[in-house]
Each structure stands twice: as C-alpha cells, then as structure tokens.
C-alpha positions in Angstrom: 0.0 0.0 0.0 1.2 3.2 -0.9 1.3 5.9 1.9 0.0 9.3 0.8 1.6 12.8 2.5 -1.9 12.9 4.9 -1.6 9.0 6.4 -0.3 8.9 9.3 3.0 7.0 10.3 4.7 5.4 13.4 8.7 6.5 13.2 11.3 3.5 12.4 11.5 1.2 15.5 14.1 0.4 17.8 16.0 -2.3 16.4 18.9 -2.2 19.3 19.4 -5.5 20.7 18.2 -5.9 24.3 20.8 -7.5 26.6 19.1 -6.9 30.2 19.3 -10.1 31.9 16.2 -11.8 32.1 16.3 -13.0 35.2 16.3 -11.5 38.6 14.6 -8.8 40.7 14.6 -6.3 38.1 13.5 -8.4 35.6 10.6 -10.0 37.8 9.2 -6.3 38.1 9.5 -5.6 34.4 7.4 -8.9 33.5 5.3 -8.3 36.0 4.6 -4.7 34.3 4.1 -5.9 31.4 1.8 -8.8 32.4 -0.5 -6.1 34.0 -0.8 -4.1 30.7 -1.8 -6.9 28.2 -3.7 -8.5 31.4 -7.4 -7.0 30.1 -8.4 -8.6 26.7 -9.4 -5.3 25.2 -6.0 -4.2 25.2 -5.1 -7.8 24.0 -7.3 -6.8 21.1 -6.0 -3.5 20.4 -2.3 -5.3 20.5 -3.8 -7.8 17.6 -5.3 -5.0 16.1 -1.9 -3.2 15.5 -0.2 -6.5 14.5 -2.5 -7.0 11.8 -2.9 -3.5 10.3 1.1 -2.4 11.2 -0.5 1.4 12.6 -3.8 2.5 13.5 -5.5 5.9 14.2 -7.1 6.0 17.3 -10.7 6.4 15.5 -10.0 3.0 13.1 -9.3 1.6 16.5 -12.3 2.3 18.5 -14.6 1.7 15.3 -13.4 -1.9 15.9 -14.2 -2.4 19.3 -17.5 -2.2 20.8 -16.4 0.7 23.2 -16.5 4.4 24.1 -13.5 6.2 22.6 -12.6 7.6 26.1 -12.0 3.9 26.8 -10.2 3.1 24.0 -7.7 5.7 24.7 -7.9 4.8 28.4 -6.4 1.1 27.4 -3.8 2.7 24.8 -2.6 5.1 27.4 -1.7 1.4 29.4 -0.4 0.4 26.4 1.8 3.3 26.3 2.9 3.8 29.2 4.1 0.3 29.5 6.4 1.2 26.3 4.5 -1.9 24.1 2.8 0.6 21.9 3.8 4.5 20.2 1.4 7.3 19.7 2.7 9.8 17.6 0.5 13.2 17.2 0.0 13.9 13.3 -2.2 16.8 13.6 -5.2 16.5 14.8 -4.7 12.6 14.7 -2.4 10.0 17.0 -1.1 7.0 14.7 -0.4 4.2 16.9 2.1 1.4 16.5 3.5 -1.2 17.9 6.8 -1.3 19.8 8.6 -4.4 18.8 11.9 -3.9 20.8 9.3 -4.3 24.0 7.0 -7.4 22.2 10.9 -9.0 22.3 11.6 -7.6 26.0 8.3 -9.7 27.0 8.8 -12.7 25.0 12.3 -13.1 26.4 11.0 -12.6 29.4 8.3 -15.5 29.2 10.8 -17.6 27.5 12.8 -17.3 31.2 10.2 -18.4 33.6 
C-alpha cells in the first residue's frame, strides 16, 4: 500500500538489541509490568489490532471495538505507558504502533520463567 503525505506513520522502531538479563529482581518487576498491561483482553485486542494492520489511528481503533472512545484511549494510554505501543500526534490525529523492541523484551521474558 502506498502511503499518501496525509496517512499517518509510526517512526522507524528500535531495532537495538536488548541484553538486560532476564532474570532476577529487576526483571521479575518488568514482567510483571508488562503482564498487567496486556492482562485485560481489550487491550489484548487493540495489540492484535496493531499487528495486523502495522499502525492504526485512534478512531480505526475504536470503530473496531465495541467501546466508548474515552475507553479506548484509556487502554492505549496502558499500552503506552508500558512502552508496548507509540502514539505519535499527526495533527489532529495519534497514529499508533507497535513497539517491537518491548514485544521482544516480553517474550524473552516469558521464555525465562
């Protein structure tokens, strides 16, 4: 798909390699952060969502989810705050993307228990 100049777009991710150790107290917190942010299935959802479309404006988002769009961005703030999604302001629209460097944070982590 061809982006036009008015689409919106996530910036480049973080490709670094991540070599925290994943075990430990520090990493025990960290999974246990990022367990409580994915642990509603609405923002579950929202997390598919983004996999499957690659970025999202907020308003695609809540038209596929049977929800207010003050709960919607309640969820994605979660998202965001735990560092597994990006919301970048285009205007008068937030594009929203996943943050794969953090998807590969939590899998290592799960891989470790």
């Amino acid at each position: 798909m061809k982006r036009t100049s008015v689409e919106p777009a996530c910036p480049p991710p973080d490709e670094r390699i991540d070599l925290r150790p994943v075990e430990g107290e520090a990493a025990d917190a960290e999974l246990a952060q990022l367990a409580k942010a994915i642990g509603h299935p609405v923002r579950v959802k929202l997390l598919r969502i983004l996999l499957a479309r690659q970025r999202c404006v907020c308003g695609e988002l809540v038209d596929e989810l049977p929800l207010a769009q003050s709960t919607v961005s309640q969820h994605l703030k979660v998202l965001k705050d735990a560092r597994l999604i990006r919301g970048e302001i285009e205007g008068p629209r937030t594009c929203y993307c996943l943050e794969p460097r953090t998807l590969r944070r939590l899998r290592a982590l799960i891989g470790a228990l």
